[in-house]
N, C-alpha and C positions, 0 to 999 in steps of 0.2 A: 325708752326715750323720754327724757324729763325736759320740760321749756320754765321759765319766769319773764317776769315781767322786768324794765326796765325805766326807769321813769329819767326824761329828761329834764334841765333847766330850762328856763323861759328863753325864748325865742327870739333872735332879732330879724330883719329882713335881708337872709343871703339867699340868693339862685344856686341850685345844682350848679343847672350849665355857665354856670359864670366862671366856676370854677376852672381854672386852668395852670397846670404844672409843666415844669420842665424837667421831662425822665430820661432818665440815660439807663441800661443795662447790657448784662451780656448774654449772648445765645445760650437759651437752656432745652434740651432735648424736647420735644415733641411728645405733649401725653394728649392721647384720644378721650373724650370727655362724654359725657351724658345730654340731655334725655324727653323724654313728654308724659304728661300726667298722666296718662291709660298706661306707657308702657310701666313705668316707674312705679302706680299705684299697685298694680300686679306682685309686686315684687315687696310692697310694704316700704317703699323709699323715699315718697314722698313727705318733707315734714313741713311745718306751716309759723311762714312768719309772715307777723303784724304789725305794720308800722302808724302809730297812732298821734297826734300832737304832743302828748308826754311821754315817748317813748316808743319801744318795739320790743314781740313777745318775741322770743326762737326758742330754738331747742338748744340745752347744756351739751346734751350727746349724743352721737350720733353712730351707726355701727361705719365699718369703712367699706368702701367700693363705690359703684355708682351711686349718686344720692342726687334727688332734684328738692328743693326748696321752690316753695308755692308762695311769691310774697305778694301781698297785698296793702294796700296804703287807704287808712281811713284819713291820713293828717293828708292836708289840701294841699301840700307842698309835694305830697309823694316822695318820694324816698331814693336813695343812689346806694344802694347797701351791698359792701362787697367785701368778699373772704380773703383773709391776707394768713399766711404762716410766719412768724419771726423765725429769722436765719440764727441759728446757734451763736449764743452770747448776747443777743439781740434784747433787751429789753421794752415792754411795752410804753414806759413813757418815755423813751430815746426816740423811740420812731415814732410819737403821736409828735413830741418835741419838733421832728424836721419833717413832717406831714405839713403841720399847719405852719411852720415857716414857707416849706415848698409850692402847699395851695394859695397860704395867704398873702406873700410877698413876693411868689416867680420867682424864688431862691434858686438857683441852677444848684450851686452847691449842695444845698439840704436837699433838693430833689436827688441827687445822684446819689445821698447817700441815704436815700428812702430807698431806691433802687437793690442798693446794697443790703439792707436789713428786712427787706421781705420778699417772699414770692405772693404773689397779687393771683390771683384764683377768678378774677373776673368776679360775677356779680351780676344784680341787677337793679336795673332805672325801671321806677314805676311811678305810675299815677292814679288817683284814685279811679277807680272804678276798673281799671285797666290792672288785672294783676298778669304779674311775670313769672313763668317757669323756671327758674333757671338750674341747670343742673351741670357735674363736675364730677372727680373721682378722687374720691379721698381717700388717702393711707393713715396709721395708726400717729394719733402725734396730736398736738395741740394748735388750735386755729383763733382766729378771731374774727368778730363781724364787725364790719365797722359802716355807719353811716355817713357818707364822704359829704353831704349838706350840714352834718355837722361844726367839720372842721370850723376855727375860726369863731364858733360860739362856747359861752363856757361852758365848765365841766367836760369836755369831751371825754375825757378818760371814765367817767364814771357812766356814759353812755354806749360804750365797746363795751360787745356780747365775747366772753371765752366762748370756745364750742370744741370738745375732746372728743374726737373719733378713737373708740376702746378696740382693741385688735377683736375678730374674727370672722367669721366666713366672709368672703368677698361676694360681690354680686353676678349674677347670672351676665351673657354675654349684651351688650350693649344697643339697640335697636338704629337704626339709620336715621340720621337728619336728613330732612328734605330739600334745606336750599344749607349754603355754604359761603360763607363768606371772610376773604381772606385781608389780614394787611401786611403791606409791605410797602419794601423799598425800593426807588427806581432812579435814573438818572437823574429824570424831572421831580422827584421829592416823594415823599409816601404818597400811597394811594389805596383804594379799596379796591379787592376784585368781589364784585356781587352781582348775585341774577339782577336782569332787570324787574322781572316781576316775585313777588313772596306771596303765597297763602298765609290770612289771616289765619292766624294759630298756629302756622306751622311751626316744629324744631328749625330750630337755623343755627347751624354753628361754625362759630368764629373762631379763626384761629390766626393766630399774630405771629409773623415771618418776618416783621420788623426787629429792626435795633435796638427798640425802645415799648416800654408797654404803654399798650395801647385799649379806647373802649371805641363801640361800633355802635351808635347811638340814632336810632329812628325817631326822627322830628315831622309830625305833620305840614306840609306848606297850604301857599294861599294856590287854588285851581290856574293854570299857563306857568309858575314860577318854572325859571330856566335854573341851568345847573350855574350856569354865569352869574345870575342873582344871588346864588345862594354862597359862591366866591365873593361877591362883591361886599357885601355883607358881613364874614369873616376878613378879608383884607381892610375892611371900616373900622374891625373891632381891632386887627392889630398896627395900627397907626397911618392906615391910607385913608381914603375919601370916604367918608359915612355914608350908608346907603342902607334904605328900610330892611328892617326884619320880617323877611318870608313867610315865616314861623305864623303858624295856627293854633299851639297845642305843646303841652310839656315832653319832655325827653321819654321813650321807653329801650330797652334794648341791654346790651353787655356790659356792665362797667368796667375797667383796666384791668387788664390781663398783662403777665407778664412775658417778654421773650420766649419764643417757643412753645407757648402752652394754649389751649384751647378750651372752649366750655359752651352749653348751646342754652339758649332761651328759647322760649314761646311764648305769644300773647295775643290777644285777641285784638287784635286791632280794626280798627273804623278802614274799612277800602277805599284806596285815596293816593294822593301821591304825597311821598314821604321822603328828606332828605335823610340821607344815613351821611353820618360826622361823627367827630371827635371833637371835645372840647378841650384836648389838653396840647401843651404846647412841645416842639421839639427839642431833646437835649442839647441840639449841637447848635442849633439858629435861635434859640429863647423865642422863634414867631411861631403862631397858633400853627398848629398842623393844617389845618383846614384850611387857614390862607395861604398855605402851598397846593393846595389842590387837593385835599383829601378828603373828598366832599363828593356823592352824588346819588341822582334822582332816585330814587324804586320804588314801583308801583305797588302799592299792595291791595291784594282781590278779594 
């Protein structure tokens, strides 16, 4: 397994979670996914990336099967770094091209055809001191990392990690996640199904039964916030009555995943109550997901 380093351009002031797109796609089969650092270290699967003000280390390759990535964030912004496969014929600056129309402008169109040119592998939201597990199952083939805080700033092409998963033996049988957390679609609009309570550190894995890919993102709040606040708040940000931010503490958790696919994270988090959202917005209503309701409390111990 070989890693380099990647050095970014200078920085302006964007948020992760500002970020928000409009994704359209279609149902893709159900893959069961990975993992946590004991089980995965076991097996030699754990590899280690580091995301730093001028850039971030990973590994070039990777063997295929289950695989967890250990990321950790020394740059004060922390990181939203997530694994995408280009769809055959697909080129990498086509789809950086309608990324950063999609994240930067709410392009419905560029998003739907971001949709189309990759499958999204989920990822992970960290912050300093806070690193994330996140683990997956790769097949032989060609990937890419992309850090989604990027977008929008320049250079972005020269900041996207390739990562070649080389064919051979596949990984031993897969260990269980602890808590489970789904999204999907409802009459009343997407929603999340999740425990109310999570163990700090635990695997949690997400898997998306939605129409559209989606991330499952744990945000610290202030101690009493209701789940009503933390609606009121995204219905501010998407053109209703402004109401304070809940929010204590930067994003950690899944970054977008695509239809039918799955991937688990772990992190050590501070015990406290924590809203889990999505920052990205719906294909079909261009309004934040969250201000339809896809938004709420869990405690974590």
């Amino acid at each position: 397994m070989r890693s380099t380093k990647i050095s970014s351009l200078p920085r302006t002031a964007v948020t992760a979670f500002a970020t928000t797109a409009v994704l359209a796609a279609p149902a893709l089969a159900v893959t069961t996914l990975l993992t946590t650092d004991a089980d995965a270290a076991t097996r030699g699967r754990v590899v280690e990336v580091r995301v730093e003000a001028d850039g971030f280390t990973a590994p070039v390759e990777v063997r295929p099967g289950a695989v967890a990535f250990r990321v950790t964030a020394a740059d004060p912004e922390g990181a939203y770094l997530g694994l995408v496969r280009l769809r055959p014929g697909v080129t990498l600056q086509r789809y950086l091209t309608d990324l950063e129309k999609a994240y930067g402008a709410g392009d419905p169109e560029a998003a739907r055809a971001v949709q189309r040119e990759v499958v999204m592998f989920g990822g992970a939201a960290v912050q300093p001191g806070t690193p994330v597990t996140y683990g997956t199952r790769l097949a032989p083939g060609s990937y890419h990392l992309v850090d989604f805080r990027e977008v929008g700033r320049p250079g972005l092409a020269a900041k996207v990690r390739a990562l070649t998963v080389r064919p051979g033996a596949g990984a031993a049988a897969e260990p269980r996640a602890e808590a489970r957390i789904v999204q999907r679609d409802t009459p009343e609009g997407p929603r999340f199904d999740a425990p109310a309570e999570i163990r700090s550190g635990a695997t949690v894995r997400v898997v998306n039964r939605s129409r559209q890919y989606n991330e499952a993102i744990l945000m610290p709040v202030r101690p009493g916030t209701t789940d009503e606040q933390v609606g009121a708040f995204y219905r501010g940000m998407d053109g209703g009555p402004q109401a304070p931010s809940p929010f204590t503490g930067g994003p950690v958790g899944m970054v977008p995943l695509s239809p039918g696919r799955s991937a688990t994270f772990a992190a050590p988090l501070r015990p406290g109550t924590y809203a889990l959202v999505t920052w990205l917005r719906g294909h079909d209503t261009g309004r934040m997901l969250a201000a339809q309701g896809m938004h709420r409390l869990v405690t974590v111990r």
